[in-house]
C-alpha positions as CSV (number, residue, x, y, z in Angstrom):
1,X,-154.8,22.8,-69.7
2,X,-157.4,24.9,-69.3
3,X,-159.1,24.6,-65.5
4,X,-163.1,25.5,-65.2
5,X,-164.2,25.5,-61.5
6,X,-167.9,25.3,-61.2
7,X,-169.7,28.1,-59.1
8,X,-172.1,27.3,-56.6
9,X,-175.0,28.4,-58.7
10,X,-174.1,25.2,-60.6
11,X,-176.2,23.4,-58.3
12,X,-179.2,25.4,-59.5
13,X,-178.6,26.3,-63.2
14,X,-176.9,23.4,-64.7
15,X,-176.5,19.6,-64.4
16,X,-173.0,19.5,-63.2
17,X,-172.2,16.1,-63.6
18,X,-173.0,16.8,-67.8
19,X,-171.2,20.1,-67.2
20,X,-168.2,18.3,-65.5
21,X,-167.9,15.7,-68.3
22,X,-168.1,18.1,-71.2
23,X,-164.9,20.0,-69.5
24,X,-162.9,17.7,-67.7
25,X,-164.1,14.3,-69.3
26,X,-160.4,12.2,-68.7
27,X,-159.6,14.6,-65.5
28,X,-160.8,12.2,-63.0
29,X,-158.8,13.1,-59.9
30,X,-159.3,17.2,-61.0
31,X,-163.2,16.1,-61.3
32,X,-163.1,14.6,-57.4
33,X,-161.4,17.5,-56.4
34,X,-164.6,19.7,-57.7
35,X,-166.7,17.4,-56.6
36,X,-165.7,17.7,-52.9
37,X,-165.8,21.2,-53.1
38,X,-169.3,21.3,-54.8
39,X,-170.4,18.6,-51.9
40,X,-169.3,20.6,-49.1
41,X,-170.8,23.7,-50.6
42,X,-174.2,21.6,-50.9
43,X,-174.0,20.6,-47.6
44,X,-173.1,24.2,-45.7
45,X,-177.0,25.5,-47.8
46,X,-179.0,22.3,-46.9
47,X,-178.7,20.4,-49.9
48,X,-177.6,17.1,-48.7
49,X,-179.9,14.8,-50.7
50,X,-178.9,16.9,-54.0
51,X,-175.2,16.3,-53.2
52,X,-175.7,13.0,-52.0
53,X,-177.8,11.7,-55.6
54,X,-175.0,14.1,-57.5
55,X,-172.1,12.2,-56.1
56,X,-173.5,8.5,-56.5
57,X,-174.0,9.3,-60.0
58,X,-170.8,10.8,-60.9
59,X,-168.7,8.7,-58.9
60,X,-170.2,5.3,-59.8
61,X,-169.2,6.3,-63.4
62,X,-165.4,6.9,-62.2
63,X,-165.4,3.8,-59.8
64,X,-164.2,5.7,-56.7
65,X,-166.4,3.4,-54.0
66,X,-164.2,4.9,-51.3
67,X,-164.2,8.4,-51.8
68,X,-168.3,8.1,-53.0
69,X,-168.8,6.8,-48.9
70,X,-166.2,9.3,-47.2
71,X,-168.3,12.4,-49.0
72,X,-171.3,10.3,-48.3
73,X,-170.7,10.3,-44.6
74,X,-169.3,14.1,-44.8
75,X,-172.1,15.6,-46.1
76,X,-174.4,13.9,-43.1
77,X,-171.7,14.7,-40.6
78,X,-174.0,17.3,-37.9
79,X,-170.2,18.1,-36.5
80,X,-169.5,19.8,-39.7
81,X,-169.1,23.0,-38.8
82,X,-168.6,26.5,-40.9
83,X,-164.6,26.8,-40.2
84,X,-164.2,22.7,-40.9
85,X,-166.1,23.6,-44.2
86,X,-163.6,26.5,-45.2
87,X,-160.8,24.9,-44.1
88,X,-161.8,21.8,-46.1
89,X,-162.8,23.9,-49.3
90,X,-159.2,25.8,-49.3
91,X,-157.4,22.9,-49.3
92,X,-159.2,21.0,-52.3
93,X,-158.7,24.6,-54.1
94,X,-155.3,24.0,-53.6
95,X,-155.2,20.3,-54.3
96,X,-156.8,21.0,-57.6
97,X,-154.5,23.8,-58.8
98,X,-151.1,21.5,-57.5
99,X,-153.0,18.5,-60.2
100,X,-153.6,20.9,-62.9
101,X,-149.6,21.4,-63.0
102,X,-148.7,18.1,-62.9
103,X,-151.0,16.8,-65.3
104,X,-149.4,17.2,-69.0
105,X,-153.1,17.1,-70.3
106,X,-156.4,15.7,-69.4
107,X,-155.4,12.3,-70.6
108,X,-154.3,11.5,-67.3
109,X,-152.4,8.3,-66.3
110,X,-155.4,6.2,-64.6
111,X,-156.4,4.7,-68.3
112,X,-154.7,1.7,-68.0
113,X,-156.5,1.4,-64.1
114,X,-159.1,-1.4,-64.1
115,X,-163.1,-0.4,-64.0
116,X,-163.6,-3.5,-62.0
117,X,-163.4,-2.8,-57.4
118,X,-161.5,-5.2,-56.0
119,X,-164.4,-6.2,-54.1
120,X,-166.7,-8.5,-55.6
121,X,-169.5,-7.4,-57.1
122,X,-173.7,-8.4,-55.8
123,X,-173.1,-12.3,-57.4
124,X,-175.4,-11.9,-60.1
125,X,-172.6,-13.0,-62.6
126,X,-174.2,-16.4,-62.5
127,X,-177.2,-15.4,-63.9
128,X,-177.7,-15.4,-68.0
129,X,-176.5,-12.2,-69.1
130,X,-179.9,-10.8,-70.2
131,X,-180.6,-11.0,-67.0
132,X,-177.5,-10.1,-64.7
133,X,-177.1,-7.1,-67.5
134,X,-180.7,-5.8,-66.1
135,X,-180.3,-6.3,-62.6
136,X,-176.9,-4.9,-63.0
137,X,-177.9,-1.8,-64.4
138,X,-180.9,-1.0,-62.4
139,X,-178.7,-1.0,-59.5
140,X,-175.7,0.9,-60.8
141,X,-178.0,3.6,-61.8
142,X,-180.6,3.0,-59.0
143,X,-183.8,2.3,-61.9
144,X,-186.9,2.4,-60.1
145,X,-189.4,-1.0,-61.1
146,X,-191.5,2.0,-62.4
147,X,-189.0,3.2,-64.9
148,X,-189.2,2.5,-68.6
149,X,-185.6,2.8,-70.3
150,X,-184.0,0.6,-73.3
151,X,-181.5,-1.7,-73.1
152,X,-179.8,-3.3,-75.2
153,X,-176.6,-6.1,-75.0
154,X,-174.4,-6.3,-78.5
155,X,-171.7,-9.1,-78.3
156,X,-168.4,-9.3,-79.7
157,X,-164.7,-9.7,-79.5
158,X,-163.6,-6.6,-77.8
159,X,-160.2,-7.5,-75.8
160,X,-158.8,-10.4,-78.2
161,X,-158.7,-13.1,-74.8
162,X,-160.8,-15.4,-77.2
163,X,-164.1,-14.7,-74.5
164,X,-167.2,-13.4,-76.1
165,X,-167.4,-9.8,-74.4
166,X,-170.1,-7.4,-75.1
167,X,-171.5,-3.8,-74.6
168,X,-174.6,-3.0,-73.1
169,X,-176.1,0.9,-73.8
170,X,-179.0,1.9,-71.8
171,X,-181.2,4.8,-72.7
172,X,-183.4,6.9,-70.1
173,X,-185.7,9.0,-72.2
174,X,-188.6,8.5,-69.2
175,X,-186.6,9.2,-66.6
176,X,-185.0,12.5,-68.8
177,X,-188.6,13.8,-69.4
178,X,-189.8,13.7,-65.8
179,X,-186.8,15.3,-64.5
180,X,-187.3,18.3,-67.0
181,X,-191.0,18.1,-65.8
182,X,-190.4,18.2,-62.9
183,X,-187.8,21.4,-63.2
184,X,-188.6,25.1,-62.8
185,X,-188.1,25.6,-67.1
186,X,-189.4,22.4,-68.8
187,X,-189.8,24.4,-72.0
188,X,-185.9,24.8,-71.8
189,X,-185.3,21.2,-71.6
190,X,-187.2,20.1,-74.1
191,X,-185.6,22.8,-76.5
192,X,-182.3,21.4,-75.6
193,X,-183.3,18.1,-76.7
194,X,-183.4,16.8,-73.0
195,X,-179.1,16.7,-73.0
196,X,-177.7,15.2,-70.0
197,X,-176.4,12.2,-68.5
198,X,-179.1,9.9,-70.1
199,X,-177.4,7.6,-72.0
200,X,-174.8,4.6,-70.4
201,X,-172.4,2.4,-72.0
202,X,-171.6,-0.7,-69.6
203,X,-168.4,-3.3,-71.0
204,X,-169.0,-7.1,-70.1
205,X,-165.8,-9.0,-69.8
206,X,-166.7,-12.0,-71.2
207,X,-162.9,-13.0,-69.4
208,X,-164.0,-12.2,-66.3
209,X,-167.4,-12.4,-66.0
210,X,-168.2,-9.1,-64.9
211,X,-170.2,-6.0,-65.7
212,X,-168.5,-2.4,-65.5
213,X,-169.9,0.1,-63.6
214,X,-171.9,2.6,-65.8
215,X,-170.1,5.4,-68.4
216,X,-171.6,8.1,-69.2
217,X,-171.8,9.2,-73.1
218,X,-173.8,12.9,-72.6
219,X,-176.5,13.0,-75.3
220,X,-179.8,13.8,-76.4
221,X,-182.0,11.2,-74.4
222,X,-184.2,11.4,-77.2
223,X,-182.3,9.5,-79.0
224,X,-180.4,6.3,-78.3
225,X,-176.7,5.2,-78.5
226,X,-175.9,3.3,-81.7
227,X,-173.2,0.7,-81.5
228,X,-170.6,-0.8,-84.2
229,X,-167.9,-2.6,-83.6
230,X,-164.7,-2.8,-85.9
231,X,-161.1,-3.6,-85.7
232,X,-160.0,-0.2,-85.4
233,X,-157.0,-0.6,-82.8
234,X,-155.9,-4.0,-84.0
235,X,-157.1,-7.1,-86.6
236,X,-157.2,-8.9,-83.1
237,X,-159.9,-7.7,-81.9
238,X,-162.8,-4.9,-82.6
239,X,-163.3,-2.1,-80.8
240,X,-166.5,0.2,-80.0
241,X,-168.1,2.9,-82.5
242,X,-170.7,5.0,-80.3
243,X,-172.5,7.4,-82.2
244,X,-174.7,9.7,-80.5
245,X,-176.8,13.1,-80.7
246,X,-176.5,16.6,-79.5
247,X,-179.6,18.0,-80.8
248,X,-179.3,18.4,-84.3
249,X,-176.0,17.7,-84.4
250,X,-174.3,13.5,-84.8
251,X,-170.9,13.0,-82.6
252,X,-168.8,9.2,-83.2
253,X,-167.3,8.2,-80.5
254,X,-164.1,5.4,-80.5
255,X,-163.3,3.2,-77.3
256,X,-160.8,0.3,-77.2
257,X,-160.6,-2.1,-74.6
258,X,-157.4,-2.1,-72.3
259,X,-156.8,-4.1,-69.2
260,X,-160.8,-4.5,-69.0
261,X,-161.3,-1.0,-69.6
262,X,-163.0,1.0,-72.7
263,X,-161.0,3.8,-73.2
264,X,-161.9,6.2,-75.6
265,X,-158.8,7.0,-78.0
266,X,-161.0,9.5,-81.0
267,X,-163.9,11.6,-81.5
268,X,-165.3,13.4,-83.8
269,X,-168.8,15.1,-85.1
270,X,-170.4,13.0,-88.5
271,X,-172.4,15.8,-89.1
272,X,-174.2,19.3,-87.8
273,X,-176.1,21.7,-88.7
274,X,-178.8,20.0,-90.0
275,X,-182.0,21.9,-90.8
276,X,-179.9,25.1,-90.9
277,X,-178.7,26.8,-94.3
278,X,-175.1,26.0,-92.5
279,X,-174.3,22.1,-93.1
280,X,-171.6,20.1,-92.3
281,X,-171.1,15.9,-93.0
282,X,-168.5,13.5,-92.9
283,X,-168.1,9.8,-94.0
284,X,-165.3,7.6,-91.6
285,X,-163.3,5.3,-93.4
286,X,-160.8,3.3,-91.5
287,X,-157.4,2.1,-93.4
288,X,-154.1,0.5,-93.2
289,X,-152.1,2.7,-90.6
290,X,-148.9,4.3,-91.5
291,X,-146.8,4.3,-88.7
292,X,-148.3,1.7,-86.3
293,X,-150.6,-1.2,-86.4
294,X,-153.6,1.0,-85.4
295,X,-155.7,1.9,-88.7
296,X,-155.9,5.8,-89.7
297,X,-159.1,7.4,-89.5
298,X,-159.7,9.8,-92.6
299,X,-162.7,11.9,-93.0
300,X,-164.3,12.7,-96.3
301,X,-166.5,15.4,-97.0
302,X,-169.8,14.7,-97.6
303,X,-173.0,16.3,-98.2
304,X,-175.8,16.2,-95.7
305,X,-179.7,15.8,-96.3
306,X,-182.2,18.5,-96.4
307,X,-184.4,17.8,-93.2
308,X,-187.5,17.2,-94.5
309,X,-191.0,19.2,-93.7
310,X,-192.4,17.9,-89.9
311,X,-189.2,16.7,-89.3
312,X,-187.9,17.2,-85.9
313,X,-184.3,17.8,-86.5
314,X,-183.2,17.1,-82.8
315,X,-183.8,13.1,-84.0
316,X,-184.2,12.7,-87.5
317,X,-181.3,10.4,-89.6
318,X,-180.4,12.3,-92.5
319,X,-178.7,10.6,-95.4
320,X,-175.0,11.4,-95.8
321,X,-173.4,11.1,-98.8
322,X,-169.7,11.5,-99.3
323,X,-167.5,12.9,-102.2
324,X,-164.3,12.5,-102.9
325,X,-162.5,15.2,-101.1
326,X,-160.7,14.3,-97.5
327,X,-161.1,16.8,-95.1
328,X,-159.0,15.5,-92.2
329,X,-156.2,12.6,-91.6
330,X,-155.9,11.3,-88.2
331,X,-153.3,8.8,-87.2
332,X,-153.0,7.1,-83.9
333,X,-150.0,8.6,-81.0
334,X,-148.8,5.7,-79.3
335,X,-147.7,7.9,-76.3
336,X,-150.6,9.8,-75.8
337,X,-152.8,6.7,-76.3
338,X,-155.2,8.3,-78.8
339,X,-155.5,9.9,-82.3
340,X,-153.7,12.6,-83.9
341,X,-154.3,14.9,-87.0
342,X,-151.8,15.0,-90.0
343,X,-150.0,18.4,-90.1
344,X,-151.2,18.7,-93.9
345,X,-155.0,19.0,-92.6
Protein backbone atom coordinates (compact mmCIF):
# COMPACT_ATOMS: atom_id res chain seq x y z
CA UNK A 1 0.00 0.00 0.00
CA UNK A 2 1.04 3.12 -0.93
CA UNK A 3 1.31 5.73 2.22
CA UNK A 4 0.74 9.65 1.42
CA UNK A 5 1.45 11.84 4.55
CA UNK A 6 0.07 15.30 4.22
CA UNK A 7 2.51 18.29 4.60
CA UNK A 8 1.63 21.06 6.80
CA UNK A 9 0.95 23.28 3.85
CA UNK A 10 -2.11 21.06 3.59
CA UNK A 11 -3.81 23.18 5.95
CA UNK A 12 -3.47 26.15 3.50
CA UNK A 13 -3.61 24.66 -0.06
CA UNK A 14 -5.95 21.88 0.05
CA UNK A 15 -9.04 20.62 1.82
CA UNK A 16 -7.50 17.79 3.66
CA UNK A 17 -10.36 15.96 4.76
CA UNK A 18 -11.29 15.55 0.54
CA UNK A 19 -7.50 15.06 0.17
CA UNK A 20 -7.51 12.31 2.95
CA UNK A 21 -10.55 10.46 1.54
CA UNK A 22 -9.41 10.39 -2.01
CA UNK A 23 -6.03 8.55 -0.63
CA UNK A 24 -6.86 6.65 2.25
CA UNK A 25 -10.76 6.27 1.87
CA UNK A 26 -11.03 2.53 3.90
CA UNK A 27 -7.70 3.51 5.99
CA UNK A 28 -9.49 4.69 9.07
CA UNK A 29 -7.03 4.08 11.82
CA UNK A 30 -3.91 5.35 9.17
CA UNK A 31 -6.43 8.46 8.59
CA UNK A 32 -6.53 9.14 12.65
CA UNK A 33 -3.08 8.76 12.84
CA UNK A 34 -2.58 11.81 10.17
CA UNK A 35 -5.11 13.47 11.63
CA UNK A 36 -3.34 13.78 15.06
CA UNK A 37 -0.41 14.78 13.44
CA UNK A 38 -2.09 17.44 11.25
CA UNK A 39 -3.94 18.60 14.64
CA UNK A 40 -0.96 19.05 16.63
CA UNK A 41 0.75 20.78 13.77
CA UNK A 42 -2.40 23.19 13.70
CA UNK A 43 -2.24 23.77 17.07
CA UNK A 44 1.91 24.48 17.56
CA UNK A 45 0.97 27.73 14.50
CA UNK A 46 -2.31 29.02 16.13
CA UNK A 47 -4.80 27.31 14.16
CA UNK A 48 -6.92 25.83 16.79
CA UNK A 49 -10.42 26.66 15.47
CA UNK A 50 -9.21 25.24 11.83
CA UNK A 51 -8.10 22.00 13.45
CA UNK A 52 -10.81 21.93 15.72
CA UNK A 53 -13.80 22.34 12.63
CA UNK A 54 -11.31 19.85 10.48
CA UNK A 55 -11.45 17.12 13.07
CA UNK A 56 -15.38 17.26 13.83
CA UNK A 57 -15.90 16.93 10.31
CA UNK A 58 -13.75 14.09 9.55
CA UNK A 59 -14.17 12.29 12.56
CA UNK A 60 -18.02 12.38 12.77
CA UNK A 61 -17.83 10.64 9.28
CA UNK A 62 -15.60 7.73 10.87
CA UNK A 63 -17.65 7.64 14.23
CA UNK A 64 -14.55 7.98 16.60
CA UNK A 65 -16.55 10.29 19.42
CA UNK A 66 -13.67 9.50 21.75
CA UNK A 67 -10.69 10.24 19.93
CA UNK A 68 -12.83 13.56 18.16
CA UNK A 69 -12.87 14.88 22.24
CA UNK A 70 -9.19 13.76 23.33
CA UNK A 71 -7.78 15.97 20.07
CA UNK A 72 -10.53 18.38 21.01
CA UNK A 73 -9.17 18.91 24.45
CA UNK A 74 -5.39 18.62 23.00
CA UNK A 75 -5.52 21.13 20.75
CA UNK A 76 -6.87 23.71 23.63
CA UNK A 77 -4.41 22.29 26.16
CA UNK A 78 -2.20 25.88 27.09
CA UNK A 79 0.32 23.06 28.76
CA UNK A 80 1.06 21.89 25.40
CA UNK A 81 4.38 22.72 25.04
CA UNK A 82 6.98 22.46 21.88
CA UNK A 83 8.94 19.21 23.17
CA UNK A 84 5.22 17.43 24.19
CA UNK A 85 4.29 18.48 20.56
CA UNK A 86 7.52 16.61 19.00
CA UNK A 87 7.42 13.97 21.15
CA UNK A 88 3.72 13.42 20.31
CA UNK A 89 4.25 13.88 16.47
CA UNK A 90 7.18 11.15 16.41
CA UNK A 91 5.29 8.74 17.91
CA UNK A 92 2.10 8.96 15.53
CA UNK A 93 4.87 8.89 12.68
CA UNK A 94 5.72 5.77 13.94
CA UNK A 95 2.30 4.49 14.83
CA UNK A 96 1.34 5.07 11.22
CA UNK A 97 4.26 3.32 9.52
CA UNK A 98 3.87 0.06 12.28
CA UNK A 99 -0.28 0.15 10.56
CA UNK A 100 0.87 0.53 7.14
CA UNK A 101 2.70 -3.00 7.58
CA UNK A 102 0.13 -4.68 9.13
CA UNK A 103 -2.61 -3.69 6.99
CA UNK A 104 -2.80 -6.25 3.85
CA UNK A 105 -4.59 -3.22 2.00
CA UNK A 106 -6.71 -0.35 2.73
CA UNK A 107 -9.70 -2.54 3.15
CA UNK A 108 -9.08 -2.70 6.69
CA UNK A 109 -10.84 -5.02 9.20
CA UNK A 110 -13.28 -2.32 10.96
CA UNK A 111 -16.14 -2.96 7.98
CA UNK A 112 -18.06 -5.19 9.79
CA UNK A 113 -17.74 -2.42 13.05
CA UNK A 114 -21.22 -0.85 13.60
CA UNK A 115 -21.73 3.09 12.58
CA UNK A 116 -24.04 3.33 15.50
CA UNK A 117 -22.01 4.77 19.36
CA UNK A 118 -22.97 2.85 21.95
CA UNK A 119 -24.30 5.83 23.48
CA UNK A 120 -27.62 6.81 22.58
CA UNK A 121 -28.15 9.23 20.25
CA UNK A 122 -30.17 13.16 21.05
CA UNK A 123 -33.84 11.05 21.23
CA UNK A 124 -35.14 12.44 18.15
CA UNK A 125 -35.92 8.82 16.85
CA UNK A 126 -39.45 9.37 17.95
CA UNK A 127 -40.09 11.97 15.72
CA UNK A 128 -41.51 11.13 11.93
CA UNK A 129 -38.53 10.58 9.99
CA UNK A 130 -38.83 13.73 7.76
CA UNK A 131 -38.35 15.32 10.58
CA UNK A 132 -35.73 13.42 12.91
CA UNK A 133 -33.79 12.97 9.30
CA UNK A 134 -33.49 17.10 9.36
CA UNK A 135 -32.68 17.63 12.78
CA UNK A 136 -30.37 14.78 12.57
CA UNK A 137 -28.41 16.10 9.90
CA UNK A 138 -28.26 19.71 10.83
CA UNK A 139 -26.55 18.58 13.82
CA UNK A 140 -24.20 15.96 12.53
CA UNK A 141 -22.93 18.47 10.13
CA UNK A 142 -23.59 21.49 12.36
CA UNK A 143 -26.20 23.34 9.45
CA UNK A 144 -26.67 26.81 10.37
CA UNK A 145 -30.91 27.81 10.32
CA UNK A 146 -29.44 30.19 7.58
CA UNK A 147 -28.20 27.45 5.40
CA UNK A 148 -30.05 26.31 2.28
CA UNK A 149 -29.00 22.58 1.32
CA UNK A 150 -31.23 19.60 -0.31
CA UNK A 151 -32.28 16.73 1.30
CA UNK A 152 -33.68 14.05 0.33
CA UNK A 153 -34.96 10.54 2.25
CA UNK A 154 -35.43 7.36 -0.39
CA UNK A 155 -36.84 4.14 1.37
CA UNK A 156 -36.28 0.71 0.83
CA UNK A 157 -35.17 -2.75 1.83
CA UNK A 158 -31.52 -2.36 2.36
CA UNK A 159 -30.45 -5.11 5.24
CA UNK A 160 -33.29 -7.94 4.44
CA UNK A 161 -34.58 -7.69 8.57
CA UNK A 162 -38.09 -7.09 6.89
CA UNK A 163 -37.82 -3.10 8.41
CA UNK A 164 -38.32 -0.39 5.92
CA UNK A 165 -34.72 1.24 5.99
CA UNK A 166 -33.74 4.16 3.89
CA UNK A 167 -30.93 6.55 2.68
CA UNK A 168 -30.97 10.03 3.13
CA UNK A 169 -28.24 12.24 0.68
CA UNK A 170 -27.83 15.82 1.55
CA UNK A 171 -26.35 18.35 -0.75
CA UNK A 172 -24.44 21.75 0.34
CA UNK A 173 -24.07 23.67 -2.87
CA UNK A 174 -24.68 27.13 -0.54
CA UNK A 175 -22.57 26.32 2.01
CA UNK A 176 -19.73 25.10 -1.00
CA UNK A 177 -20.06 28.51 -2.69
CA UNK A 178 -19.54 30.72 0.34
CA UNK A 179 -16.62 28.83 1.43
CA UNK A 180 -14.90 29.30 -2.09
CA UNK A 181 -16.02 32.96 -1.61
CA UNK A 182 -14.85 33.42 1.09
CA UNK A 183 -11.25 31.69 0.05
CA UNK A 184 -8.13 33.57 -1.13
CA UNK A 185 -8.77 31.98 -5.10
CA UNK A 186 -12.63 31.72 -5.63
CA UNK A 187 -11.93 31.61 -9.43
CA UNK A 188 -10.11 28.25 -8.61
CA UNK A 189 -13.05 26.84 -6.93
CA UNK A 190 -15.47 27.44 -9.12
CA UNK A 191 -13.24 25.98 -12.06
CA UNK A 192 -12.98 22.90 -10.03
CA UNK A 193 -16.57 22.57 -10.01
CA UNK A 194 -16.66 23.48 -6.16
CA UNK A 195 -15.14 19.46 -5.29
CA UNK A 196 -15.11 18.69 -1.72
CA UNK A 197 -16.80 17.27 1.04
CA UNK A 198 -20.25 18.54 -0.02
CA UNK A 199 -22.32 15.79 -0.54
CA UNK A 200 -23.45 13.14 2.56
CA UNK A 201 -25.04 9.92 2.49
CA UNK A 202 -26.72 9.03 5.98
CA UNK A 203 -28.35 5.01 6.36
CA UNK A 204 -31.59 4.82 8.51
CA UNK A 205 -32.03 1.46 10.09
CA UNK A 206 -35.42 1.01 9.83
CA UNK A 207 -34.41 -2.13 12.62
CA UNK A 208 -33.17 0.06 14.82
CA UNK A 209 -34.47 3.25 14.56
CA UNK A 210 -31.56 5.16 14.12
CA UNK A 211 -29.80 7.52 11.79
CA UNK A 212 -25.93 6.98 10.94
CA UNK A 213 -23.59 9.58 11.39
CA UNK A 214 -22.83 11.41 8.10
CA UNK A 215 -20.45 9.65 5.02
CA UNK A 216 -18.88 11.56 2.88
CA UNK A 217 -19.16 10.84 -1.03
CA UNK A 218 -16.45 13.80 -2.42
CA UNK A 219 -18.18 15.46 -5.42
CA UNK A 220 -19.04 18.32 -7.34
CA UNK A 221 -21.48 20.29 -5.01
CA UNK A 222 -22.91 21.42 -7.99
CA UNK A 223 -24.51 18.60 -8.50
CA UNK A 224 -26.36 16.28 -6.27
CA UNK A 225 -26.11 12.56 -5.31
CA UNK A 226 -28.45 10.27 -7.28
CA UNK A 227 -29.68 7.21 -5.63
CA UNK A 228 -30.86 3.58 -6.95
CA UNK A 229 -31.34 0.77 -5.21
CA UNK A 230 -31.01 -2.88 -6.62
CA UNK A 231 -30.39 -6.26 -5.45
CA UNK A 232 -26.86 -6.33 -6.27
CA UNK A 233 -25.35 -8.34 -3.15
CA UNK A 234 -28.35 -10.63 -2.73
CA UNK A 235 -32.27 -11.16 -4.03
CA UNK A 236 -32.86 -10.49 -0.22
CA UNK A 237 -32.38 -7.25 -0.14
CA UNK A 238 -31.25 -4.11 -2.45
CA UNK A 239 -28.40 -2.37 -1.95
CA UNK A 240 -27.27 1.44 -2.76
CA UNK A 241 -26.18 2.90 -6.36
CA UNK A 242 -24.69 6.41 -5.73
CA UNK A 243 -23.81 8.16 -8.71
CA UNK A 244 -22.00 11.26 -8.42
CA UNK A 245 -19.82 14.08 -10.36
CA UNK A 246 -16.23 15.08 -10.64
CA UNK A 247 -16.55 17.86 -12.93
CA UNK A 248 -17.17 16.60 -16.14
CA UNK A 249 -16.63 13.39 -15.34
CA UNK A 250 -19.78 10.65 -13.77
CA UNK A 251 -18.36 8.01 -10.94
CA UNK A 252 -21.11 4.97 -9.62
CA UNK A 253 -20.60 4.14 -6.44
CA UNK A 254 -21.93 0.45 -4.75
CA UNK A 255 -22.63 0.13 -0.83
CA UNK A 256 -24.24 -2.86 0.80
CA UNK A 257 -25.55 -2.91 4.13
CA UNK A 258 -23.67 -5.15 6.84
CA UNK A 259 -24.28 -5.19 10.49
CA UNK A 260 -26.02 -1.65 10.09
CA UNK A 261 -23.28 -0.46 8.03
CA UNK A 262 -23.02 0.68 4.20
CA UNK A 263 -20.02 -0.56 3.02
CA UNK A 264 -18.96 0.22 -0.20
CA UNK A 265 -17.89 -3.17 -2.12
CA UNK A 266 -17.41 -1.40 -6.23
CA UNK A 267 -16.70 1.69 -8.03
CA UNK A 268 -16.28 2.70 -11.08
CA UNK A 269 -16.53 5.97 -13.58
CA UNK A 270 -19.96 5.79 -16.12
CA UNK A 271 -18.35 8.15 -18.15
CA UNK A 272 -15.57 11.12 -18.64
CA UNK A 273 -14.43 13.29 -20.77
CA UNK A 274 -17.27 14.91 -21.79
CA UNK A 275 -16.98 18.06 -23.93
CA UNK A 276 -13.48 16.93 -24.80
CA UNK A 277 -12.55 15.28 -28.36
CA UNK A 278 -11.40 12.28 -25.69
CA UNK A 279 -14.71 10.32 -24.53
CA UNK A 280 -15.23 7.61 -22.52
CA UNK A 281 -19.01 5.82 -21.42
CA UNK A 282 -20.18 2.76 -19.93
CA UNK A 283 -23.63 1.11 -19.44
CA UNK A 284 -23.77 -1.28 -15.91
CA UNK A 285 -25.67 -4.31 -16.23
CA UNK A 286 -25.96 -6.52 -13.26
CA UNK A 287 -26.34 -10.48 -13.84
CA UNK A 288 -26.53 -13.91 -12.41
CA UNK A 289 -23.01 -14.34 -10.58
CA UNK A 290 -20.68 -17.11 -11.33
CA UNK A 291 -19.15 -18.13 -8.46
CA UNK A 292 -21.27 -16.72 -5.55
CA UNK A 293 -24.65 -15.39 -4.95
CA UNK A 294 -23.51 -11.85 -5.48
CA UNK A 295 -24.49 -10.67 -9.18
CA UNK A 296 -21.39 -9.74 -11.66
CA UNK A 297 -21.06 -6.39 -12.75
CA UNK A 298 -20.18 -6.08 -16.55
CA UNK A 299 -19.45 -2.96 -18.27
CA UNK A 300 -20.36 -2.31 -21.92
CA UNK A 301 -18.96 0.30 -23.98
CA UNK A 302 -20.95 2.90 -24.90
CA UNK A 303 -20.88 6.07 -26.67
CA UNK A 304 -21.22 9.31 -24.97
CA UNK A 305 -23.20 12.58 -26.09
CA UNK A 306 -21.73 15.62 -27.68
CA UNK A 307 -22.20 18.43 -24.90
CA UNK A 308 -24.23 20.65 -26.49
CA UNK A 309 -23.52 24.57 -27.17
CA UNK A 310 -24.01 26.72 -23.50
CA UNK A 311 -23.75 23.65 -21.90
CA UNK A 312 -21.83 23.61 -18.78
CA UNK A 313 -20.16 20.34 -18.87
CA UNK A 314 -19.22 20.35 -15.02
CA UNK A 315 -23.34 19.48 -14.70
CA UNK A 316 -24.93 18.56 -17.75
CA UNK A 317 -26.49 14.66 -18.27
CA UNK A 318 -25.41 13.53 -21.37
CA UNK A 319 -27.16 10.55 -23.05
CA UNK A 320 -25.26 7.29 -22.94
CA UNK A 321 -25.81 4.80 -25.31
CA UNK A 322 -24.30 1.38 -25.14
CA UNK A 323 -23.13 -1.11 -27.90
CA UNK A 324 -22.52 -4.32 -27.73
CA UNK A 325 -18.95 -4.77 -26.84
CA UNK A 326 -17.98 -5.44 -22.88
CA UNK A 327 -15.27 -3.77 -21.80
CA UNK A 328 -14.71 -5.03 -18.24
CA UNK A 329 -16.06 -8.28 -16.10
CA UNK A 330 -16.13 -7.85 -12.38
CA UNK A 331 -17.04 -10.56 -10.06
CA UNK A 332 -17.48 -10.30 -6.32
CA UNK A 333 -14.18 -11.68 -3.71
CA UNK A 334 -15.80 -13.09 -0.88
CA UNK A 335 -12.56 -12.57 1.18
CA UNK A 336 -11.79 -9.20 0.38
CA UNK A 337 -15.42 -8.15 0.71
CA UNK A 338 -15.63 -6.35 -2.61
CA UNK A 339 -15.42 -6.69 -6.52
CA UNK A 340 -12.85 -8.11 -8.67
CA UNK A 341 -11.99 -7.98 -12.45
CA UNK A 342 -11.89 -11.11 -14.69
CA UNK A 343 -8.30 -11.87 -15.75
CA UNK A 344 -9.57 -11.85 -19.50
CA UNK A 345 -10.33 -7.92 -19.18
Amino acid sequence: MELFVPSSRCWDNFNLAWLIDFVLKDCKEVVIVLLFVETLYAKNHSKVAKAENYLKLSLNKYTYYPVYQLFKNLIKNPNFDLLELYLCEMKAILILFTIALFLPSCQDESNDVEVFDEKPQEDFSKLPLNEYAKRHVESSLSILATEQYQLEIIKGNLDGDGKEDAIITVNRKQFAMNEATSSENPAKAAEMAFMGNYNYIFYYDGGLKLISPPIAIPSSALVPLKINLSSVSSDAYQDILIDYRIRNANFKDVFTVTNHTPRKIFEWKTFDGLGTDKTEAYTFEYTTGKYGPEKDIILYESTLEKLPDNADKNTYEPKVTKTSKVAFHFFYIPQEQKYGMLKNN
